[in-house]
N, C-alpha and C positions, 0 to 999 in steps of 0.2 A: 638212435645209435650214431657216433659219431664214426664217419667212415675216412681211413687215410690217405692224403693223397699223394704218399710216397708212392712210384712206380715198382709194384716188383715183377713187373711179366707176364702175369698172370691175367691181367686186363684184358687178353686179347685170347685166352683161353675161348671162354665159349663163343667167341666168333667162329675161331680154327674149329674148335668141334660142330657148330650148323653148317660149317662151308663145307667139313667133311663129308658129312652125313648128305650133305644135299648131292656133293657133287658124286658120292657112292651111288646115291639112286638114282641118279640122272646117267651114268655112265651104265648100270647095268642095265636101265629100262633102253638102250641104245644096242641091245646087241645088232649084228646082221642081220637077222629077220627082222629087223621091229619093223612096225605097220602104227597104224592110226592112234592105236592102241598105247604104243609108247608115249604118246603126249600126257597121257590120264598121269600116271607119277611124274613125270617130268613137272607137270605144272602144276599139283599138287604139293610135292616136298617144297619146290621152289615157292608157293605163295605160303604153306603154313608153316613147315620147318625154315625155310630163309626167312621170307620178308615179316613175317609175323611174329616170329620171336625176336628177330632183329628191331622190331618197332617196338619193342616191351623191353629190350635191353638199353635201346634211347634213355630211358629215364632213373634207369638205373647209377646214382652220382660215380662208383667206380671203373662200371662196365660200357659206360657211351664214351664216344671218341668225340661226341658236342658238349662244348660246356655251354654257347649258347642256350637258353630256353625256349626263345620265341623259334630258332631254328628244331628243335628238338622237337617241338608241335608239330612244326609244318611237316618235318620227317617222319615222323611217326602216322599222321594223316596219311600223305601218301603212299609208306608201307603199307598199311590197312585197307585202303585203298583200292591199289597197286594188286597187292596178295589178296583180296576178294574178288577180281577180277578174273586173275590167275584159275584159281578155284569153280568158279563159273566156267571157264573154260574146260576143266578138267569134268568137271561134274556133266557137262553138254558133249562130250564128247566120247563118254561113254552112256551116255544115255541113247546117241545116234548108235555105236555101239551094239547095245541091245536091242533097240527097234532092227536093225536090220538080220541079228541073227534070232530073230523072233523069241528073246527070253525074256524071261519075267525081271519087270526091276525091285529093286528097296528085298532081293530075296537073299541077304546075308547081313549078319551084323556087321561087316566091314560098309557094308552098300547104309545100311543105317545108320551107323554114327557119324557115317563119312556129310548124309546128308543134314542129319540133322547139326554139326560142323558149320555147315552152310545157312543153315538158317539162324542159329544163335551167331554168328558174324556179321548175317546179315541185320539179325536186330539191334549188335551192337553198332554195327553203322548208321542206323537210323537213331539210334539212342544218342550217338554224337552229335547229333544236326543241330543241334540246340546250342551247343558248346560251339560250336563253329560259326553260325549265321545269328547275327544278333536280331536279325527282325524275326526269324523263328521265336530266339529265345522272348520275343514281345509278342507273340501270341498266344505260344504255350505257357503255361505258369510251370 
């Protein structure tokens, strides 16, 4: 498909809408009581709804503000990156969490998809290594 590259506006749509939505859950997970606990969505929206869908919109020809490619790589690595990191922290921190008010963990579907999120990320990190490190890429076939 051939896509336009006249500007009409619209380019920068689903930016405004992830920066929405992030900064909607980051503002309510902040009320006056928050505690520990607020970090968990905080750094959750912020690595899967921002920097993760932001690193899969990079390569989208109308929706990235890079026409660069080789920079479009590097950016989208360190979203991914970046935002599994993020996640790791959300996910360890309700994990300390639960250890201390002695409940059971993985005991809702939210608590399971959310981990298993985490690990198909993480295998797609590991799935990149090859793509990234050329002497990887000369071990592994």
């Amino acid at each position: 498909a051939v896509v336009s590259t006249q500007s009409t506006g619209m380019e920068l749509l689903p930016h405004v809408i992830i920066l929405g939505l992030v900064g909607f859950i980051v503002i309510i997970s902040w009320s006056p009581s928050s505690s520990l606990f607020s970090w968990h969505p905080t750094l959750m929206s912020v690595a899967f709804l921002g920097l993760q869908c932001e690193s899969i919109l990079l390569f989208h020809p109308r929706f990235s503000p890079v026409s660069n490619h080789a920079l479009r790589v590097r950016l989208h690595q360190i979203f991914q990156i970046v935002g599994f990191v993020l996640g790791m922290g959300g996910l360890i921190i309700i994990y300390i969490l639960k250890e201390k008010a002695g409940k059971p963990h993985i005991s809702s579907w939210h608590a399971l998809f959310g981990l298993l999120a985490m690990i198909l990320t993480l295998i797609q990190l590991i799935g990149a290594l090859p793509l990234i490190y050329s002497q990887i890429r000369k071990i592994i076939p």
